[in-house]
C-alpha positions in Angstrom: 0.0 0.0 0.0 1.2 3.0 -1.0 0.1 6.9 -1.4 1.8 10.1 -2.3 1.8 12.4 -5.2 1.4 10.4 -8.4 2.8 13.7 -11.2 3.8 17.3 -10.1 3.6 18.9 -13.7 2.8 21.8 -15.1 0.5 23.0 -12.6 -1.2 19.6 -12.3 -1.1 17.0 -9.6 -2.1 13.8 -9.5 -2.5 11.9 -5.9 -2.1 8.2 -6.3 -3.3 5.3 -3.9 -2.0 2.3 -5.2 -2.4 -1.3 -3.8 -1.2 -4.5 -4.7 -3.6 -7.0 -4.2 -3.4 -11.0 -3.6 -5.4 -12.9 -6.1 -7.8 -13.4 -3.0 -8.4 -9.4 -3.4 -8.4 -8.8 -6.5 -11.8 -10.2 -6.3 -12.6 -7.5 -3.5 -11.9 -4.6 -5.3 -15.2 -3.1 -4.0 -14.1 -3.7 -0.7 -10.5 -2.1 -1.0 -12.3 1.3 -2.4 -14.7 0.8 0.8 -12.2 1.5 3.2 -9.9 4.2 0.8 -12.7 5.9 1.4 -13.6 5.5 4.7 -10.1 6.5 5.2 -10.7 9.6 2.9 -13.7 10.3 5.1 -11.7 10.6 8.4 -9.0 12.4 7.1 -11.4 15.1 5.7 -13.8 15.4 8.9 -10.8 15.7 11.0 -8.9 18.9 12.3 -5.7 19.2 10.3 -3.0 18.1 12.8 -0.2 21.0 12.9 2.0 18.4 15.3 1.9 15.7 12.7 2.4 18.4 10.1 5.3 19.2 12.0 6.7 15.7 12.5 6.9 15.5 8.2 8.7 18.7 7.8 11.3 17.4 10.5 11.3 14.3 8.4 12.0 16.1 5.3 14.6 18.4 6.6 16.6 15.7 7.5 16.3 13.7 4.6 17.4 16.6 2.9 20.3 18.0 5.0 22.1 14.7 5.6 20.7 12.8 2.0 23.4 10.6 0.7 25.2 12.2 -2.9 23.3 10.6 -5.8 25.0 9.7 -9.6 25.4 12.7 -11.2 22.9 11.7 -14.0 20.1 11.7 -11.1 21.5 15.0 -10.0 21.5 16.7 -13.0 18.8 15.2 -14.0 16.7 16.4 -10.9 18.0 20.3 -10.9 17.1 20.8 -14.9 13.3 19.7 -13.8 13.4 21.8 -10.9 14.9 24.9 -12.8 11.6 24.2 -15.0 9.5 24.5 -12.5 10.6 28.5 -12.4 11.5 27.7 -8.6 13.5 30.7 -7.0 17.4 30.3 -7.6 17.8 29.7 -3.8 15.5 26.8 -3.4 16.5 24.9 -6.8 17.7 22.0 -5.1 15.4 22.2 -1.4 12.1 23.2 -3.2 10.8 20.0 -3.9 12.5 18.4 -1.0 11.5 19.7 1.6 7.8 20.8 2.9 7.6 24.9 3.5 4.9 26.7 5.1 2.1 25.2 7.4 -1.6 26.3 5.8 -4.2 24.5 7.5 -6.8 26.0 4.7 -5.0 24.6 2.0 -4.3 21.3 3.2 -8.0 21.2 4.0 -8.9 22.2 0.4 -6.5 19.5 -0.8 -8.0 16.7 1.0 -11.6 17.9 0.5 -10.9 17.1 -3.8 -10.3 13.4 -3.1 -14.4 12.5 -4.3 -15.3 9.8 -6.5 -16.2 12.7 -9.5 -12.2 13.2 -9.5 -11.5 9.6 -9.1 -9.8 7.5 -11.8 -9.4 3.8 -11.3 -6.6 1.6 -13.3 -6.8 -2.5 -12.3 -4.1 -4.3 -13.9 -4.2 -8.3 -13.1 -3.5 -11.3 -15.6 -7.3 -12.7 -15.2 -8.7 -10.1 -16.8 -9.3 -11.2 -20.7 -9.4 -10.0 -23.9 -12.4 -9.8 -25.1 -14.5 -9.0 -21.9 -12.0 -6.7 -20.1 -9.3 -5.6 -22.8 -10.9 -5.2 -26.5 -9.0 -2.3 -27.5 -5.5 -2.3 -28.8 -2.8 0.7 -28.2 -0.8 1.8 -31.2 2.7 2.1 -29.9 3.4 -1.5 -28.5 -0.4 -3.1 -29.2 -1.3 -3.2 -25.5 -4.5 -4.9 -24.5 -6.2 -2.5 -22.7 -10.2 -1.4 -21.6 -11.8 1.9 -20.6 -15.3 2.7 -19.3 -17.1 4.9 -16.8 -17.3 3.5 -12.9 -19.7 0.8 -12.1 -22.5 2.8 -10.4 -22.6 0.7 -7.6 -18.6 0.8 -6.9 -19.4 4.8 -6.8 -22.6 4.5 -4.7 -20.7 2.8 -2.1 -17.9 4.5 -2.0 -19.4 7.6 -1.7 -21.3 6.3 0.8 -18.3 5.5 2.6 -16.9 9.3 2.5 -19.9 10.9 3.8 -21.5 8.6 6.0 -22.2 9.6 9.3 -20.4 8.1 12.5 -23.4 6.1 13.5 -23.5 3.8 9.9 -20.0 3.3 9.7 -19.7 2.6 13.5 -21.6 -0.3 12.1 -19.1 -2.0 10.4 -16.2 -3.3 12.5 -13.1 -3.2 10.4 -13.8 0.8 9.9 -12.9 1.0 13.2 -9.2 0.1 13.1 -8.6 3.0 10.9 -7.0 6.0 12.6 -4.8 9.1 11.8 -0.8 8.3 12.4 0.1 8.8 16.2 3.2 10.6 16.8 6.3 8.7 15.1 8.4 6.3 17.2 11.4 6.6 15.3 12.2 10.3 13.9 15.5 11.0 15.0 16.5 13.5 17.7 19.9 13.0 18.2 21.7 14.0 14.9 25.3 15.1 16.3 28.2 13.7 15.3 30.2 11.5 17.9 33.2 12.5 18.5 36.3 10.5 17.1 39.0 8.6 18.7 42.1 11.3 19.5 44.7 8.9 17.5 42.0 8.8 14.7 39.8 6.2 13.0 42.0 2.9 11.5 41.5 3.2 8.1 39.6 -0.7 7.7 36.4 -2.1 10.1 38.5 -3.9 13.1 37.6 -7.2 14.8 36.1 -6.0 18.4 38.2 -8.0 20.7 37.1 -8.5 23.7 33.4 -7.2 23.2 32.0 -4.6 25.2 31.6 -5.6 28.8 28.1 -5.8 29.2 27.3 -7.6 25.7 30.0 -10.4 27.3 27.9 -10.5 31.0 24.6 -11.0 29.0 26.1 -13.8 26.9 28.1 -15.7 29.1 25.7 -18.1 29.6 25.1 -19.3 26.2 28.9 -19.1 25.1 29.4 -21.3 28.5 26.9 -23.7 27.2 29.1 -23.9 23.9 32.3 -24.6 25.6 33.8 -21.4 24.6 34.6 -17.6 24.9 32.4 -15.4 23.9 34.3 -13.9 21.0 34.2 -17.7 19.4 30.4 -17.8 18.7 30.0 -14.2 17.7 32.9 -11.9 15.9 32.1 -8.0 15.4 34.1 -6.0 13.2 33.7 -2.4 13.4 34.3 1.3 11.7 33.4 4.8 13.1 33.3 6.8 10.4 35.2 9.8 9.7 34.5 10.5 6.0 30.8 11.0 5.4 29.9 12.8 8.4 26.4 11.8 8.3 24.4 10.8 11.7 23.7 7.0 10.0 25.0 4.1 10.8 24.5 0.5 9.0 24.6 -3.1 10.5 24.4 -6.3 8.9 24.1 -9.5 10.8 24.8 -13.2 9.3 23.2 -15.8 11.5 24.8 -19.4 10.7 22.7 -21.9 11.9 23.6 -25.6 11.7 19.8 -26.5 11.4 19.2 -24.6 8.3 22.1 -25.8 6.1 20.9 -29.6 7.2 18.5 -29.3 4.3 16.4 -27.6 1.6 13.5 -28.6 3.8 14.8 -26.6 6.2 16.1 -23.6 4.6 12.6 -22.9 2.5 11.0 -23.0 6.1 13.2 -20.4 7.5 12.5 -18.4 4.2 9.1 -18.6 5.2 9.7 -18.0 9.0 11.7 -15.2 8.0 8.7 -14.0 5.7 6.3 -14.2 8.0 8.2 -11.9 10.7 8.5 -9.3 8.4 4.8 -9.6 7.8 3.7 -9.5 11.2 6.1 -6.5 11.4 4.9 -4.3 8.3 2.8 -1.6 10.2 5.7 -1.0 12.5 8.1 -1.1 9.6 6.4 1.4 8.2 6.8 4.4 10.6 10.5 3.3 10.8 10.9 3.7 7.2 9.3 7.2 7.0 11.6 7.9 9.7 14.5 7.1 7.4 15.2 3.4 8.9 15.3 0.6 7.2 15.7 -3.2 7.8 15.5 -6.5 6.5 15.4 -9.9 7.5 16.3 -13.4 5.1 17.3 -16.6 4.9 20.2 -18.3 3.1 21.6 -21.6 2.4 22.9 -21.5 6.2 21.1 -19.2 8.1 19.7 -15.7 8.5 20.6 -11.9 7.1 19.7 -9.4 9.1 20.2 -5.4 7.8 19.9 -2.5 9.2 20.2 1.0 8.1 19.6 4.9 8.6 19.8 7.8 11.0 22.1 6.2 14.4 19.6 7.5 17.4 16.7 5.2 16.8 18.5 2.4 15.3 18.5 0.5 18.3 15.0 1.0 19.1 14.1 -1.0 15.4 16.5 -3.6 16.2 15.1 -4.7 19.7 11.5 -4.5 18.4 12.7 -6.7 15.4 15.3 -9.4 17.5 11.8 -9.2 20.2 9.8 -10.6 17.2 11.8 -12.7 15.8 12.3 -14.6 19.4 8.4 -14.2 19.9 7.5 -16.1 16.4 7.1 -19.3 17.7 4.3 -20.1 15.7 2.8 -18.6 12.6 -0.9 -17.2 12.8 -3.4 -18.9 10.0 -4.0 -15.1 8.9 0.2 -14.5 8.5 0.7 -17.7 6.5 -2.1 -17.4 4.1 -0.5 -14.0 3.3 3.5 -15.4 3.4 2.1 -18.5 1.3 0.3 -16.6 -1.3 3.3 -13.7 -1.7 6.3 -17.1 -1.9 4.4 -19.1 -4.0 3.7 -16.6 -6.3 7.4 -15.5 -6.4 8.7 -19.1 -6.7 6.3 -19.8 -9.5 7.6 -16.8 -11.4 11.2 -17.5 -11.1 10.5 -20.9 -11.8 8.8 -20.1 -15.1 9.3 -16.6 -16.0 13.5 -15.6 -15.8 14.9 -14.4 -18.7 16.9 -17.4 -20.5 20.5 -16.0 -19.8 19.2 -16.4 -15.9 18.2 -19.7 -16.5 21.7 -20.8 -17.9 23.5 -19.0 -14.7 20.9 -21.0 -12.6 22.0 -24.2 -14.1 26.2 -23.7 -13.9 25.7 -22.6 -10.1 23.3 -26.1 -10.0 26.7 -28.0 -11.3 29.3 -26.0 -10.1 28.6 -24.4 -6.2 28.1 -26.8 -3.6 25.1 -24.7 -1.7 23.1 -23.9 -5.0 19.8 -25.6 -6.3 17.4 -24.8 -9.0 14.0 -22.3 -8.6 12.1 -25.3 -9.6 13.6 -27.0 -6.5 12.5 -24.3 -4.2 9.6 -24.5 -5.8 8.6 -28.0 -5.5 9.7 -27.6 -2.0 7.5 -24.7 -0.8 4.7 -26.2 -2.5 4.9 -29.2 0.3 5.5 -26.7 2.9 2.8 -26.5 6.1 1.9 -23.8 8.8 2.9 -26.3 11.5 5.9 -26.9 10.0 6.9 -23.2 10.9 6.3 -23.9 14.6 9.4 -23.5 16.7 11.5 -22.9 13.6 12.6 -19.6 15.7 14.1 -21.9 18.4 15.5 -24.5 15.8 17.4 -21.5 14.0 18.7 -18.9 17.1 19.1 -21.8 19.5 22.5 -23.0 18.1 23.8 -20.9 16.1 26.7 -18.5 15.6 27.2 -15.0 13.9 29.3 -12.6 12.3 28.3 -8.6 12.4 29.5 -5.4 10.7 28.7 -1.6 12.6 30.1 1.0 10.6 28.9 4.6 10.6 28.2 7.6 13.3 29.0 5.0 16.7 31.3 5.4 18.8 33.2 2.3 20.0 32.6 3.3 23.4 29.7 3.2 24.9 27.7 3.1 21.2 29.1 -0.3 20.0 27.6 -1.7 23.2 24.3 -0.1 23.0 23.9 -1.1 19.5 24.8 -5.1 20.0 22.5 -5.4 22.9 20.1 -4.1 20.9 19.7 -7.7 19.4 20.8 -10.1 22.4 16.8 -10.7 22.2 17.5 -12.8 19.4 21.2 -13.2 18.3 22.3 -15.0 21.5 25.4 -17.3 19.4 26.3 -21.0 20.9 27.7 -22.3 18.3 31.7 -22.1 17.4 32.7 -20.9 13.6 34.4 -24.5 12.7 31.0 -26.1 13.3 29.6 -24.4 10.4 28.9 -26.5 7.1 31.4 -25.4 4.1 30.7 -23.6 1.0 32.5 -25.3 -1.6 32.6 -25.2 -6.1 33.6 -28.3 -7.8 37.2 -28.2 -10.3 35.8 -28.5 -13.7 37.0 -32.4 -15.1 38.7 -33.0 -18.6 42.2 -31.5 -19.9 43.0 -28.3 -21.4 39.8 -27.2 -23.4 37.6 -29.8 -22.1 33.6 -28.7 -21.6 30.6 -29.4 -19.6 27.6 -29.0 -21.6 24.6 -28.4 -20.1 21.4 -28.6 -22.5 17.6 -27.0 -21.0 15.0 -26.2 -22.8 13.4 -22.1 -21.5 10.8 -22.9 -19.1 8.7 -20.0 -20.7 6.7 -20.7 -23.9 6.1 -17.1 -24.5 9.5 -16.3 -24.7 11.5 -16.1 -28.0 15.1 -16.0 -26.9 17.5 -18.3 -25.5 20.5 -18.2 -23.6 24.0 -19.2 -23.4 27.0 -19.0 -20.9 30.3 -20.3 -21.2 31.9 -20.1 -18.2 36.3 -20.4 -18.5 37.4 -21.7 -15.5 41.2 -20.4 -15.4 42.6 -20.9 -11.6 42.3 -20.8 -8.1 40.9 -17.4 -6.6 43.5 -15.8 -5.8 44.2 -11.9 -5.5 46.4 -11.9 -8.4 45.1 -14.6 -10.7 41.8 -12.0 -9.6 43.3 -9.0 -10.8 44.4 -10.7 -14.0 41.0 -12.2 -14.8 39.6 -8.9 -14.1 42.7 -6.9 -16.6 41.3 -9.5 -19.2 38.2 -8.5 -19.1 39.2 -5.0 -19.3 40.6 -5.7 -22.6 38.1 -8.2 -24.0 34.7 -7.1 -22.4 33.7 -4.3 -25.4 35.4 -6.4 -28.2 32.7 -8.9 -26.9 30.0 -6.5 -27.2 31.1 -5.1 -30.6 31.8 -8.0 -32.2 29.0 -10.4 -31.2 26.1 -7.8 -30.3 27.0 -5.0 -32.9 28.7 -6.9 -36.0 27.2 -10.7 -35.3 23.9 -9.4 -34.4 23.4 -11.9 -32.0 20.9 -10.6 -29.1 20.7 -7.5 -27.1 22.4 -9.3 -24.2 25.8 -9.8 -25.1 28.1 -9.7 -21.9 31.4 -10.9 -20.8 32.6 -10.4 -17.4 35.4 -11.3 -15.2 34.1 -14.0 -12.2 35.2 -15.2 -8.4 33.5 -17.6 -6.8 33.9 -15.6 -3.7 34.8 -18.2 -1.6 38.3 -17.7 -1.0 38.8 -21.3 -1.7 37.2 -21.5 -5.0 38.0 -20.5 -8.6 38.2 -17.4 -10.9 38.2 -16.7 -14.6 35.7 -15.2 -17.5 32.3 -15.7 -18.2 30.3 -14.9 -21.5 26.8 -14.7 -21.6 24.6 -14.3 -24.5 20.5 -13.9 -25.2 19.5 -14.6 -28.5 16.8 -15.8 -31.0 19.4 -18.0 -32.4 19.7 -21.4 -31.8 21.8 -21.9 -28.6 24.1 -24.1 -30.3 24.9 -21.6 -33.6 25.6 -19.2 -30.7 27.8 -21.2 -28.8 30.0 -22.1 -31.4 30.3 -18.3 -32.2 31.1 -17.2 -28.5 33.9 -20.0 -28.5 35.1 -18.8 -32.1 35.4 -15.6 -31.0 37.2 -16.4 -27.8 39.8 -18.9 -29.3 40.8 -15.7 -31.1 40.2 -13.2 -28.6 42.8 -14.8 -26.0 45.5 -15.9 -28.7 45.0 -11.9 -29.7 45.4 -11.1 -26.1 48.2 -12.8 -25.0 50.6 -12.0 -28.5 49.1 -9.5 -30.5 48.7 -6.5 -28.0 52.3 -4.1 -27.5 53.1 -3.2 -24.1 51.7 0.0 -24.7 48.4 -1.0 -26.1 47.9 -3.1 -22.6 49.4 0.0 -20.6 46.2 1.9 -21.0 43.9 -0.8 -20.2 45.9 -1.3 -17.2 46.1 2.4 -16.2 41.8 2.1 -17.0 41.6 -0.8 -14.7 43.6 1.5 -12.0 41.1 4.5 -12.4 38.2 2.1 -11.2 39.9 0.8 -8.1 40.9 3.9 -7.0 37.9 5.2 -7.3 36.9 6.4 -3.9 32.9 5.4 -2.3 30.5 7.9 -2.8 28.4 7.3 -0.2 28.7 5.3 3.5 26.6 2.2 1.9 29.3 2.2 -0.9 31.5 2.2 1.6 30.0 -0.3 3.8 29.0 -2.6 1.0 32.8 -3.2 0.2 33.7 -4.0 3.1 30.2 -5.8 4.3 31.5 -8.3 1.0 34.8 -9.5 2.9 32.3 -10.4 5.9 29.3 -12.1 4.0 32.2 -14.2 2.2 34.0 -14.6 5.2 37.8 -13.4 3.9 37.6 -10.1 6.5 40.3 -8.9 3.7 39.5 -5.2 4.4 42.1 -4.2 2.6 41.7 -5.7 -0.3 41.4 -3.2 -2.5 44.5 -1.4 -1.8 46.5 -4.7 -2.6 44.9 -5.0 -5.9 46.1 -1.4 -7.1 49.8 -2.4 -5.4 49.4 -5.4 -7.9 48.4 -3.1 -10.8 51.1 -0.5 -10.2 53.8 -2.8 -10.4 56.8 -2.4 -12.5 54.7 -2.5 -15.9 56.8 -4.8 -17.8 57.2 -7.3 -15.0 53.1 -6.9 -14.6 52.4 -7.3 -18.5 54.9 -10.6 -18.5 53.2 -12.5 -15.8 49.8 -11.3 -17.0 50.5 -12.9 -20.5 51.7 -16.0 -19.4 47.9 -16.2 -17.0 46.3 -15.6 -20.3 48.4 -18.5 -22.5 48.8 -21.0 -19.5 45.8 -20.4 -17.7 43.0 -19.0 -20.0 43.7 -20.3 -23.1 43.3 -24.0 -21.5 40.9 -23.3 -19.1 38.3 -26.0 -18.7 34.7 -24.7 -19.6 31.2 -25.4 -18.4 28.6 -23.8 -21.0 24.8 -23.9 -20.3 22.1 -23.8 -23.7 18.9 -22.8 -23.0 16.6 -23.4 -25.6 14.0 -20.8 -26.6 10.5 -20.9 -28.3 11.6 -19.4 -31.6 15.1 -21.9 -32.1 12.6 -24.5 -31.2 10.1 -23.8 -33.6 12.7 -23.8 -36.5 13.3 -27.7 -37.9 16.5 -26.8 -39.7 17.8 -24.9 -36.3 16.8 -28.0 -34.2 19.2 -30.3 -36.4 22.1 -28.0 -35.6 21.4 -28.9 -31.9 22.2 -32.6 -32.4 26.3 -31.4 -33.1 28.7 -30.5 -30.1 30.1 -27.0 -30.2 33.5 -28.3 -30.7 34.9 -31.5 -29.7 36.4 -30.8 -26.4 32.6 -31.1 -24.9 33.5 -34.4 -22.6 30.3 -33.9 -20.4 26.6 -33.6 -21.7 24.0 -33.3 -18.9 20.2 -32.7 -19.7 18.6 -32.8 -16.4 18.4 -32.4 -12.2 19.2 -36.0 -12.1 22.2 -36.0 -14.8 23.7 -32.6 -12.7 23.1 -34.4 -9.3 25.2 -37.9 -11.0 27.8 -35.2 -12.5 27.9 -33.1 -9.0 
């Protein structure tokens, strides 16, 4: 549910109320408008509140004082519409940010024009059909579409609704759950800056060793239980910042729990546990959110993801209220999981069915390849056997035994702030579990010699769609920084040769990528992946990519002077030098080192050390990546058929031939990837 000015232009302004509905409601749309308007109704018979009035512009002001810097394309974007608008020089960029003088008259007259005579209605749903609810065609991309006056009785009653007296709406009980917003929770009042450490902020997030005091009292119990310290079961790295100057902070959580990674069973219930917590916490989520606070709360293949973001002060205060809910969610109210079923099943189905064909093919490699991974059909078929009573005492099953890693980085000070924001969730995150009892990530060393390929052949799961997709994914060496750096150098070179060759010359598809990748496990591999979307058959397409690669890499590693790579490695330097714009740029770089569990802050200083390098001692080992490691890297490549390569008889024959001969593997199905895995 949403509402808020819909378009601002040219001295016309649309309000919108738009709600998505489940396929339960979209059979109730009389109903929704009922209580719009009863809503409507109360908000125009009552006083105009200066104090909540109030509350917005305090929300505004600090959105717009302390708003993170956009891309300049937004930017400039936004100041060119507001220069339009003939706004006065001095309130170019705070005129339509922020909310100016308090007129109880106006915002009267405002809310007095929401009637049914103004009201247009748009329904958009996939049951409508053609000829009963779409017969007319637009002209610029033939979109089904219908158009008529309101059904007289949807106005009647909606009408109804916003002038009825208090007696005949007293009559109906929902009504009387609807209220005006009480005074917000979470807007901020402390928006100093902490003061900084006098021999200055270390320049990368630090393990917290030992953990405040009173976080270590309140968990000694549970660590005891584990049979070890504290700081074995729960490791917090932390980063006051000093660059941003912002009164934010951000904190991200990852909860391992033994009990999830037993099983996909398991993890699609905590999916659904996790679902239904944020369900049950949506109206309280709310006022956080307009208060410039945001969380989130997920599962993974071994546990749970908890993030938190926005202005410092009333961080805490979301983060107890969430870690008091997520301990309280012992079992799942019939009302909750009809909603959590209906949203998951509905989002499984479409990924299942509906992602695009170069999605499909990544689904599959990560299927073969990563030990964690499965298919959406999987999830799919495992949701669909899913129960309430399963949820019960999932909460239990996941933060009982568990252990967790956390990153607090932003406008805290280590001392006493650190504290005060950790406690925040001993409610929930109480760890008893030590790191070496987690289960291991792990991706599988591609079989065959030099050249050798896993083929992996799927027909799209969509009818509708046209395209397919192919990725053929070079597996060069292990991931390390270097061989990291040099995968990424080769895409440097290669990556718009790709696109200009295949997309513009070959004509392939509109999707025509290549990119460098890691498997991000520390212990895994690194090397280049192409990925193509196309109308072609798969096969014609494969057998271009790995034409155009064979000669690619022979180009790169003798055909280029040391000059020629000079400037793609000076390119390569202007990106990793590139300093964060904002603190969630800043955090997100160094949340990656947690999530994958390297806590290699600095990182990206060692990889410009490695690009700055004597140049001709860099260029020498980089060529000798690209002939001994490249060249012969083993290959896994995934075909995805689509409708319109399937539909073509003299295509299809093409299909029965291997791309080239070095394909020693040729899986079709789940059961041929789980034999292969």
């Amino acid at each position: 549910l949403m509402a808020g000015p819909a378009m601002d232009e040219a001295g016309a302004c649309i309000f919108e109320v738009m709600v998505h509905m489940t396929e339960a409601g979209e059979s109730e749309v009389l109903l929704v408008g009922e209580c719009l308007f009863a809503y409507v109704r109360l908000l125009q018979q009552s006083p105009v509140s200066e104090e909540l009035w109030k509350e917005i512009r305090c929300v505004e002001e600090m959105n717009f004082r302390f708003r993170s810097v956009s891309d300049p394309v937004s930017v400039v974007s936004s100041l060119a519409h507001s220069m339009q608008d003939k706004l006065p020089i001095e309130k170019v960029l705070s005129g339509p940010a922020k909310v100016w003088d308090y007129d109880a008259a106006e915002i009267a007259e405002v809310s007095a024009m929401l009637t049914c005579a103004r009201l247009r209605v748009v329904l958009a749903t996939k049951s409508f059909t053609e000829q009963e609810h779409c017969p007319e065609v637009e002209r610029w991309y033939g979109t089904r579409y219908g158009a008529g006056r309101l059904p007289t009785e949807w106005h009647k009653a909606w009408e109804a609704r916003r002038t009825g007296g208090a007696d005949e709406l007293a009559k109906t009980a929902w009504l009387q759950d609807l209220a005006l917003p009480m005074p917000n929770p979470f807007v901020a009042e402390d928006l100093e800056l902490k003061p900084r450490p006098p021999s200055g902020v270390p320049q990368h997030p630090r393990r917290v060793v030992p953990l405040p005091s009173a976080l270590e009292r309140a968990m000694a119990s549970e660590c005891a239980a584990a049979a070890g310290a504290v700081g074995r079961v729960l490791q917090v790295y932390f980063r006051q910042d000093d660059k941003f100057d912002l009164p934010k902070a951000c904190l991200n959580v990852d909860i391992y729990s033994p009990w999830c990674a037993e099983s996909l069973e398991n993890r699609v219930a905590s999916s659904a546990w996790a679902q239904a917590v944020a369900e049950e916490l949506n109206e309280f989520a709310y006022d956080a959110e307009v208060a410039g606070l945001y969380y989130s709360l997920s599962a993974s293949s071994r546990g749970l993801c908890l993030r938190f973001a926005g202005y410092h002060d009333k961080l805490p205060v979301l983060m107890r209220k969430v870690a008091e809910k997520m301990v309280a969610m012992q079992e799942v109210s019939e009302h909750t999981w009809t909603l959590v079923q209906t949203v998951m099943l509905r989002n499984f189905s479409n990924m299942a069915t509906t992602k695009q064909p170069y999605q499909q093919a990544m689904e599959w490699e990560q299927r073969c390849a990563m030990k964690t991974a499965v298919t959406a059909a999987e999830l799919l078929e495992c949701f669909q056997k899913l129960t309430r009573e399963k949820l019960t005492g999932v909460s239990k099953k996941l933060l009982g035994q568990c252990y967790a890693e956390a990153l607090l980085q932003g406008n805290v000070a280590e001392d006493p702030g650190l504290g005060e924001v950790m406690e925040a969730l001993l409610p929930a995150v109480r760890p008893a579990v030590a790191a070496d009892a987690l289960p291991a990530l792990g991706s599988a060393a591609l079989p065959g010699g030099a050249g050798s390929c896993v083929l992996v052949r799927r027909e799209g799961t969509n009818p509708k769609e046209q395209n397919g997709g192919v990725t053929v994914t070079l597996q060069a060496a292990e991931e390390t920084l270097k061989n990291v750096v040099f995968c990424e150098l080769a895409n440097q070179v290669l990556g718009q040769r790709c696109f200009d060759e295949l997309r513009t010359k070959q004509q392939l598809g509109y999707i025509v990528v290549l990119q460098p990748y890691a498997d991000g496990l520390g212990t895994g591999f690194c090397g280049l992946r192409a990925i193509v979307q196309s109308e072609k058959h798969p096969a014609e397409v494969h057998r271009r990519i790995d034409a155009w690669l064979a000669a690619a890499l022979v180009d790169l590693a003798s055909g280029l002077s040391d000059e020629q790579l000079g400037e793609y490695v000076e390119a390569l330097l202007a990106v990793k030098r590139e300093k964060p714009k904002k603190l969630a740029d800043e955090f997100g770089r160094n949340w990656s080192e947690v999530a994958q569990r390297r806590f290699h802050f600095g990182r990206r200083g060692e990889v410009i050390e490695v690009l700055e390098r004597p140049r001709a001692e860099l260029l020498v080992e980089f060529r000798a990546f690209v002939s001994g490691c490249l060249i012969p890297a083993p290959r896994i490549a995934v075909e995805v058929l689509g409708a319109a390569a399937a539909a073509s008889a003299a295509e299809a024959a093409e299909a029965e031939t291997a791309p080239y001969e070095g394909a020693t593997v040729t899986l079709s199905g789940l059961q041929d990837v789980k034999a292969f895995r």
